[in-house]
C-alpha positions as CSV (number, residue, x, y, z in Angstrom):
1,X,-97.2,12.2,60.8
2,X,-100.6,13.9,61.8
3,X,-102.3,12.8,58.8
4,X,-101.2,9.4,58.7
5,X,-102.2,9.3,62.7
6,X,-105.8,11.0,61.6
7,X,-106.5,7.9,58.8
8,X,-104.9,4.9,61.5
9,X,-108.4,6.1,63.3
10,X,-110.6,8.1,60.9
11,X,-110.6,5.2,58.4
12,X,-111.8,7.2,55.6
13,X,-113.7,5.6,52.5
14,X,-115.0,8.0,50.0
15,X,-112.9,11.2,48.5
16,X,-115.6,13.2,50.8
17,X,-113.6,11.9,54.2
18,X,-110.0,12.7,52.8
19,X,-111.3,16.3,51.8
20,X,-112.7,16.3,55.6
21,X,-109.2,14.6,56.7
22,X,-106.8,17.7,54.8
23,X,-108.8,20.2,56.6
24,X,-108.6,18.9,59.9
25,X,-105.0,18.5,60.0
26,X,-104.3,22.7,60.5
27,X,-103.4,24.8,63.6
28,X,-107.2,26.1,63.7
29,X,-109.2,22.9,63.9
30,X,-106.2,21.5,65.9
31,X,-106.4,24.4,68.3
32,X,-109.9,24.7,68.3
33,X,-110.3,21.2,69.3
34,X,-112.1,19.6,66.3
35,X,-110.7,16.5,65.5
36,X,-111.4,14.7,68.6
37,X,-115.2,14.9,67.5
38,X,-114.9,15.2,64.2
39,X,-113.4,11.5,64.5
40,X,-115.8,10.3,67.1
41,X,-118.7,11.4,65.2
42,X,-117.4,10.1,62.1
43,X,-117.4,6.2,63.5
44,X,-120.7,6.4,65.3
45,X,-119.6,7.1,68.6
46,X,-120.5,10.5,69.6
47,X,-123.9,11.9,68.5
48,X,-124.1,14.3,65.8
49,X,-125.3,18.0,67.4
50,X,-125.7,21.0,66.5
51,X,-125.6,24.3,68.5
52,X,-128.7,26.0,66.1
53,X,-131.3,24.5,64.0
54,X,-129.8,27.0,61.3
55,X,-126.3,25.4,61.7
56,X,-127.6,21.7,60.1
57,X,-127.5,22.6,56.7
58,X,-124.4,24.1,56.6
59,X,-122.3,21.7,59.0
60,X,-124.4,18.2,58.0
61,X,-121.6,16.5,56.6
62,X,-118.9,17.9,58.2
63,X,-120.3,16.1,61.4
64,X,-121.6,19.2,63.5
65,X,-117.9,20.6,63.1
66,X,-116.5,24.2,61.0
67,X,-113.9,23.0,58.6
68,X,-114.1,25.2,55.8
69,X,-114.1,28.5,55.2
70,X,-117.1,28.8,53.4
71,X,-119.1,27.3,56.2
72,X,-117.6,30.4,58.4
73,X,-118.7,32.7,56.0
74,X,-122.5,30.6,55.6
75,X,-122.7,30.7,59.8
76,X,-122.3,34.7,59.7
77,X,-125.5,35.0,57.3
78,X,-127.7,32.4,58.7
79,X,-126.6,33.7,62.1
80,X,-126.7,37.0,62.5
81,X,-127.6,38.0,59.2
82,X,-124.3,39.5,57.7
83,X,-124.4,40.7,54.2
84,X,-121.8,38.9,51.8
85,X,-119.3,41.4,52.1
86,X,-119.4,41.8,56.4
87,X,-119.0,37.6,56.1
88,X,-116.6,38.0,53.8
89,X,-114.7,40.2,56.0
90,X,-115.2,37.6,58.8
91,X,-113.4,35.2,56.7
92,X,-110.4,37.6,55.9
93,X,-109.7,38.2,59.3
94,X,-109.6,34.8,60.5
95,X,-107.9,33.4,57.7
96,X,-105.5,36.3,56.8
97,X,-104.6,39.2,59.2
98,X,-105.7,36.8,62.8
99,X,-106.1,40.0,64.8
100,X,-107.2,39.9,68.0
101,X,-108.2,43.3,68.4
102,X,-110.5,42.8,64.6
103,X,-111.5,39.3,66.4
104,X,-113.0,40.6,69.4
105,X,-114.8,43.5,67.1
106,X,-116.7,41.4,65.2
107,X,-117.3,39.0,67.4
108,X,-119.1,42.2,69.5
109,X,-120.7,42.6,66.2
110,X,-121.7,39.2,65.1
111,X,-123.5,38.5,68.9
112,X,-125.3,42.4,68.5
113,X,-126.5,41.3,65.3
114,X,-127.8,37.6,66.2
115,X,-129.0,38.7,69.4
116,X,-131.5,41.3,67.4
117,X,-132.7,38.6,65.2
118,X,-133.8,37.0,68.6
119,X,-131.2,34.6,69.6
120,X,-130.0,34.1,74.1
121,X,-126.8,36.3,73.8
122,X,-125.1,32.8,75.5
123,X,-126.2,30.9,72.5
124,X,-125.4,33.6,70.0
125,X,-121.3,34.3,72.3
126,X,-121.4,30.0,72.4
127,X,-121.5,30.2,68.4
128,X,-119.3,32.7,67.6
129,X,-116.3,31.2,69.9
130,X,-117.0,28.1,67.6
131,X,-116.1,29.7,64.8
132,X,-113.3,31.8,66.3
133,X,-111.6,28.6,67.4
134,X,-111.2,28.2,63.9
135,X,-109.2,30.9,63.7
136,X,-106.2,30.3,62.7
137,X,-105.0,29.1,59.2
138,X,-108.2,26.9,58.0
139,X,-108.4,26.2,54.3
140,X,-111.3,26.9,51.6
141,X,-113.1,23.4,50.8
142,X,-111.9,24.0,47.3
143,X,-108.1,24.0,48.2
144,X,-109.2,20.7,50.5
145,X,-110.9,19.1,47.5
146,X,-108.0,19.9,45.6
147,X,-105.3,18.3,48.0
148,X,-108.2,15.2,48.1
149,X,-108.3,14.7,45.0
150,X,-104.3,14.4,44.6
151,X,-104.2,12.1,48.0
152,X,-106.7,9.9,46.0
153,X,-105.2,9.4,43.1
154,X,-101.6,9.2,44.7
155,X,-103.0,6.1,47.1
156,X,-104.4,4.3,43.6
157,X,-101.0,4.6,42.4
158,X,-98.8,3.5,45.4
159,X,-101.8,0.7,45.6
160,X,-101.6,-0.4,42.1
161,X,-97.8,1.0,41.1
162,X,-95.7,1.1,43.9
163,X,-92.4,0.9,42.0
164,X,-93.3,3.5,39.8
165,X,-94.5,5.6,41.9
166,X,-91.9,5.3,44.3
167,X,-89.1,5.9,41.1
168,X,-91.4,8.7,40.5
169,X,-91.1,10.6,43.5
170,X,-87.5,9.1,44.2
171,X,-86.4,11.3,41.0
172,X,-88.4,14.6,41.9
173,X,-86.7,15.0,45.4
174,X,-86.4,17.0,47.3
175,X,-90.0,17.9,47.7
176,X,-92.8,17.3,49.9
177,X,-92.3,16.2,53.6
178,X,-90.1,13.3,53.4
179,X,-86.8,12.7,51.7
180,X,-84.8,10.0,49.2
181,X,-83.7,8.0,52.5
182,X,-87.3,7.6,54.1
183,X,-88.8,7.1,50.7
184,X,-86.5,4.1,50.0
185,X,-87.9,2.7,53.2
186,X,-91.3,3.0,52.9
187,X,-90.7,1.4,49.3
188,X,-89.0,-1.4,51.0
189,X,-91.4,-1.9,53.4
190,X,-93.7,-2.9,50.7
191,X,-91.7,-5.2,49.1
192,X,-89.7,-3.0,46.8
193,X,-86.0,-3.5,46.2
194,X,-83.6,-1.3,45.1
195,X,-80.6,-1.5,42.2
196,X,-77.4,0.3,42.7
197,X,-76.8,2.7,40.2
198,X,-74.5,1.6,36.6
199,X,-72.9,3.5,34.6
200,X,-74.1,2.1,31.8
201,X,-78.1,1.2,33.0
202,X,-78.3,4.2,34.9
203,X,-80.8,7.0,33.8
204,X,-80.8,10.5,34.9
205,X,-84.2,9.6,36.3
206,X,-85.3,6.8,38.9
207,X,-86.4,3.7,36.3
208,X,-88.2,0.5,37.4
209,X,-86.6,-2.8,36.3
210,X,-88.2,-5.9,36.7
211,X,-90.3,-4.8,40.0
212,X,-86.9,-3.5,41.3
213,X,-86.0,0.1,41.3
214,X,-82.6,1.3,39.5
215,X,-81.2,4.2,41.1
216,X,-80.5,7.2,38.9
217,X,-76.9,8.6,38.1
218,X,-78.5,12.0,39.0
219,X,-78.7,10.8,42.7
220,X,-74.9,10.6,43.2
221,X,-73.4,14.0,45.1
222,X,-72.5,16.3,43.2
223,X,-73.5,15.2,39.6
224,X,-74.1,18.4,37.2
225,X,-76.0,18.3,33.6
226,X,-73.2,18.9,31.5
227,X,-71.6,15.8,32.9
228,X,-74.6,13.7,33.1
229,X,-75.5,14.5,29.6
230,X,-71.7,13.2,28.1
231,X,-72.2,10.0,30.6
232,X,-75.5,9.3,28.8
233,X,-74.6,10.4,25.5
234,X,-71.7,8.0,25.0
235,X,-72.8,5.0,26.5
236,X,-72.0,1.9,26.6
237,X,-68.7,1.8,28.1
238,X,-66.0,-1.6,28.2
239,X,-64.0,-0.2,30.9
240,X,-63.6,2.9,33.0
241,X,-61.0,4.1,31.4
242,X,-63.0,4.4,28.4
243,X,-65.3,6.0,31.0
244,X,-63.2,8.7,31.5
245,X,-61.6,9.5,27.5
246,X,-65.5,9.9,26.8
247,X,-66.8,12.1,29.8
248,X,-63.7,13.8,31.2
249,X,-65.4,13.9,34.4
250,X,-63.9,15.8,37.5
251,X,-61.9,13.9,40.2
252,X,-64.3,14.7,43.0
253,X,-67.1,13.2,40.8
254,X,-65.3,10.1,40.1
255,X,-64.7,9.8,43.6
256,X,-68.6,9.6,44.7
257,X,-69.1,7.2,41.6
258,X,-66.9,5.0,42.6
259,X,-68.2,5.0,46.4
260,X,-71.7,4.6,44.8
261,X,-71.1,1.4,43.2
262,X,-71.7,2.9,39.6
263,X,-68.3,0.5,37.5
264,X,-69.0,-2.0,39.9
265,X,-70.1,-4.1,36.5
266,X,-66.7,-2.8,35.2
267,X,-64.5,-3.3,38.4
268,X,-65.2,-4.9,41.3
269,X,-62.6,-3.1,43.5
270,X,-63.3,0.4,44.5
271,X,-60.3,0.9,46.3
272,X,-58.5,-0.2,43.4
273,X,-60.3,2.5,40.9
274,X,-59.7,5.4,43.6
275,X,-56.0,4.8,43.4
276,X,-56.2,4.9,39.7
277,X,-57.5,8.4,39.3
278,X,-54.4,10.2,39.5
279,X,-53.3,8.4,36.8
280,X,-56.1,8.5,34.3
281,X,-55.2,12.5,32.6
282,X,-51.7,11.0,32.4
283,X,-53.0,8.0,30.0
284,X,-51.0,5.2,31.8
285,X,-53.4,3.1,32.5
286,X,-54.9,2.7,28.9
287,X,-50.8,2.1,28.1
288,X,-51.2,-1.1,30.1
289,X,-50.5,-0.1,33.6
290,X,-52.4,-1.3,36.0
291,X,-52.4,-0.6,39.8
292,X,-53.1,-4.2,41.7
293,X,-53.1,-5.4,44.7
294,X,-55.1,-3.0,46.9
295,X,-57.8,-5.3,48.9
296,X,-61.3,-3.5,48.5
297,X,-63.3,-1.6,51.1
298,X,-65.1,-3.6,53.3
299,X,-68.9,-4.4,52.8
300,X,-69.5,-1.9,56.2
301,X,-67.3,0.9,54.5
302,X,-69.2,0.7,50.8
303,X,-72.5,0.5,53.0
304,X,-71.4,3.8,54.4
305,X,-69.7,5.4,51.7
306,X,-72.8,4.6,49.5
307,X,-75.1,6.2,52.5
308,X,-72.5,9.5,52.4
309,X,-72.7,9.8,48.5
310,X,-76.5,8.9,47.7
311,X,-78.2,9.8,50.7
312,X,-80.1,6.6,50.9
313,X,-79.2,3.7,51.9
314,X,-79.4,0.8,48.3
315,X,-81.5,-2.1,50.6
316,X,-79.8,-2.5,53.8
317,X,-80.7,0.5,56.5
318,X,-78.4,1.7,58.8
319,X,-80.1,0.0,61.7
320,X,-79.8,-3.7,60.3
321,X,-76.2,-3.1,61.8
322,X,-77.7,-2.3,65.4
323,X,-80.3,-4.8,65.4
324,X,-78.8,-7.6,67.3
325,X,-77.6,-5.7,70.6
326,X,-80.9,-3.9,70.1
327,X,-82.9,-6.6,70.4
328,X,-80.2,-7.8,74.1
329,X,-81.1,-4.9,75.3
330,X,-84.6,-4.8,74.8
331,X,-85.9,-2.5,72.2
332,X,-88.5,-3.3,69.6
333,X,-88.4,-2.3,66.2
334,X,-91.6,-0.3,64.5
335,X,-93.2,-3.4,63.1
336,X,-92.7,-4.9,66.4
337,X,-94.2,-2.2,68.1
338,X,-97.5,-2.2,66.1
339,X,-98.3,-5.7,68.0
340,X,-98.3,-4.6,71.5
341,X,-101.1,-3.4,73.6
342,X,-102.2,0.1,74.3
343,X,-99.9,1.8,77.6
344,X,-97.2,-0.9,78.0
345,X,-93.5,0.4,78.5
346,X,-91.3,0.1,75.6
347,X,-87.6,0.7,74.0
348,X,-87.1,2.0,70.6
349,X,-84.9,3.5,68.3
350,X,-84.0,4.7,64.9
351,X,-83.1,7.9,62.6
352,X,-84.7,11.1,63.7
353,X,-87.0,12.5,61.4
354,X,-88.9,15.8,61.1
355,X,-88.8,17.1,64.1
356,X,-91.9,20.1,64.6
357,X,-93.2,22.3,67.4
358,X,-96.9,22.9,66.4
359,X,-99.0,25.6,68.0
360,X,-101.2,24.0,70.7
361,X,-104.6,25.4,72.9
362,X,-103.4,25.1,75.8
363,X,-99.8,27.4,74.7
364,X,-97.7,24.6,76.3
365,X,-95.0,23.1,74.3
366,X,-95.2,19.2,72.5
367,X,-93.6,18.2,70.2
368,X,-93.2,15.8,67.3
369,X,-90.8,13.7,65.4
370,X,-90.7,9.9,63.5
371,X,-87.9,7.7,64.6
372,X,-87.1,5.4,61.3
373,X,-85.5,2.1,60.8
374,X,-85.6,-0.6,58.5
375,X,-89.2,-1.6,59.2
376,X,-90.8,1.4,58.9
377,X,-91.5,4.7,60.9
378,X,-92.4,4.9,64.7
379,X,-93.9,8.7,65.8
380,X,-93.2,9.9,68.9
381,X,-94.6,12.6,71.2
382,X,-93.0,14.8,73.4
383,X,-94.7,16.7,76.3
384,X,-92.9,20.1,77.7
385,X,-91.6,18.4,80.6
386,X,-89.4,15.8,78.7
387,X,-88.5,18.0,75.8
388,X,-87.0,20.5,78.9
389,X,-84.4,17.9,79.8
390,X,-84.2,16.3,76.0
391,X,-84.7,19.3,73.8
392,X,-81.5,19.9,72.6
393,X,-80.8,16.3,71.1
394,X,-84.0,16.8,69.0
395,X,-83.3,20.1,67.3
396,X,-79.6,20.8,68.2
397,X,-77.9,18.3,66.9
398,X,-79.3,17.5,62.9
399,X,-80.4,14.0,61.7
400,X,-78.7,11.0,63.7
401,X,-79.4,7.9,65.8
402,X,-81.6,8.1,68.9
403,X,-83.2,6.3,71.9
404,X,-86.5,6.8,73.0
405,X,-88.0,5.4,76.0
406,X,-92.0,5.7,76.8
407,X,-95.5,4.0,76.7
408,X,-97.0,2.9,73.6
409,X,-100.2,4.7,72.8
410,X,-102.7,3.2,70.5
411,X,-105.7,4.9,68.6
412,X,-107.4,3.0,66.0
413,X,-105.1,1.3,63.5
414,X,-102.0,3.6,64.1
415,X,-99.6,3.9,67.7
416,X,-96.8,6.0,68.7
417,X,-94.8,6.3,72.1
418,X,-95.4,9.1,74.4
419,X,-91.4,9.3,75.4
420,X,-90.1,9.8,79.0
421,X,-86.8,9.5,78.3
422,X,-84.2,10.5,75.1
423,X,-80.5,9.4,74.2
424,X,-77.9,9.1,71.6
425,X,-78.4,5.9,70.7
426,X,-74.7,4.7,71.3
427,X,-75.1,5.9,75.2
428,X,-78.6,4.3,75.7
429,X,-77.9,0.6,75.1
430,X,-77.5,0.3,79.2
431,X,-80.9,1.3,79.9
């Protein structure tokens, strides 16, 4: 969420700005307040300055502001004249051990030394707590560069490839920040739909099918290789039955199969399959027998069933359902939001996603978390006070349904509600 915030407002165009962008986004810029300018400066509207003369060269096109380590260690020579190894020794402390006690010793140092090469002892404490703001966990440009460079490359792909990127990633999970359900939105959002899985088109991996995306067979709870392998191996298959002579599959397997729409294209009625597994190691059923009559699950049930078994929803999200009573009672869904004006009251509403307490300056506690629904994602902040009286339905209760109420805050191209008030979504549709 910070880093999609940072480029709603940075509006980065060269790989120089997303190198920039990855190192900004850590607890020590954060905490030493150097986005704020870093972003101002960026866009022209705050003045480029620099503390010393000496500190151009080595801060020119970060804006005036320490991002990298290597500009730490640059600082400590210029400065006050460290040799490579003392600088060096700067860096490990602040990037590796952060103690105070070694912090306050070479910053005692660094100000002796710079204040013998004739700097004001102000100017030479004023430069030093610049670079001790940084602190805590900043990166080597290098490592930056090299998350740049993967960002770039990623955006040309979800530019120019959506649904194969999107299958790509889909079939890695779980990695990275997001997971399988909030991927199929985003890929949705741009126009991406999705295939239910088949027994007999199914791959083990995500594929892409005519622009669509065909969700894999390894997806399905509780799928193993060895059973994967026979399902793929013996393909195609004329009936279920079949199915199950080839793979001898395990009834708990079947079961999420079944509730994933996998022999839809070999029976319609999933009801009628799950009453037919205690009778497929007996053989009766390839002997003619057929059990008939059972009306299927409703469309609501196999919407939730497939939820339970894929953990993604196949193109409708969960809060299609909501949507009507919603919109009676007032609350706006993400896209929605993105057309209001900056400090207006608003309603939303969605899945809770990643919720995080980052370290802040000032010690107090905020904290962070996405609300998702079928439009997108909305971000929402949460100062101490509210997260006193709402705390425990962000982090005690798991991923579910909630309520937020708050002002919409706008910066740049990006927004997200600053919340005043939190529910379970079921209890806040009388607000």
């Amino acid at each position: 969420p910070a880093q999609r915030a940072l480029q709603s407002q940075l509006g980065a165009s060269e790989l120089e700005d997303l190198v920039a962008s990855l190192a900004l986004i850590r607890p020590g810029p954060i905490k030493g307040n150097m986005v704020g300018p870093f972003i101002a400066r960026h866009q022209g509207l705050e003045e480029v300055t620099y503390l010393h003369p000496g500190l151009e060269p080595i801060l020119k096109k970060t804006k005036g502001v320490v991002l990298f380590q290597e500009q730490v260690i640059q600082i400590a020579m210029v400065i006050a004249g460290f040799t490579p190894g003392e600088a060096d020794r700067l860096r490990r402390v602040m990037s590796h051990s952060r103690s105070r006690r070694e912090m306050e010793e070479l910053g005692r140092f660094f100000v002796s030394r710079a204040v013998a090469r004739g700097m004001e002892l102000s100017l030479a404490e004023k430069i030093f707590s610049q670079i001790a703001g940084y602190a805590s966990y900043g990166f080597c440009e290098a490592h930056a560069a090299a998350f740049a460079e993967t960002s770039y490359k990623t955006a040309y792909l979800v530019c120019h490839y959506p649904a194969e990127y999107f299958a790509a990633l889909l079939s890695h999970q779980p990695m990275g920040y997001y997971g399988a359900r909030t991927l199929g939105v985003e890929a949705r959002r741009r126009g991406i739909n999705f295939l239910p899985p088949d027994i007999n088109k199914s791959g083990a991996d995500f594929t892409v099918e005519e622009g669509a995306i065909r969700i894999s067979l390894r997806q399905v709870r509780e799928m193993t290789g060895d059973v994967l392998a026979r399902i793929l191996q013996k393909r195609p298959y004329r009936s279920w039955t079949e199915f199950y002579r080839w793979v001898k599959a395990p009834r708990h397997l079947l079961q999420n199969l079944i509730f994933s729409g996998a022999f839809d294209s070999l029976h319609p009625n999933r009801k009628q399959l799950l009453w037919q597994i205690p009778f497929l190691p007996k053989g009766f059923l390839e002997n003619g027998m057929e059990v008939s009559g059972i009306e299927d699950f409703s469309e609501k049930e196999k919407r939730r069933q497939e939820l339970e078994v894929l953990g993604m929803e196949i193109n409708e999200h969960e809060m299609v359902r909501w949507r009507e009573r919603l919109k009676r009672a007032g609350f706006l869904d993400s896209h929605s939001l993105k057309q209001l004006k900056d400090g207006v009251p608003v309603k939303t509403a969605g899945l809770l996603v990643r919720p995080h307490r980052p370290p802040t300056r000032s010690g107090k506690i905020v904290v962070f978390f996405s609300l998702e629904d079928e439009t997108g994602l909305t971000d929402v902040t949460v100062f101490q006070d509210v997260y006193q009286q709402y705390g425990q339905l962000i982090f005690g209760r798991g991923p579910g349904l909630l309520a937020v109420q708050g002002y919409l805050q706008k910066k740049g191209r990006g927004f997200s509600i600053i919340a005043a008030k939190i529910a379970l979504l079921k209890k806040a549709l009388s607000w």
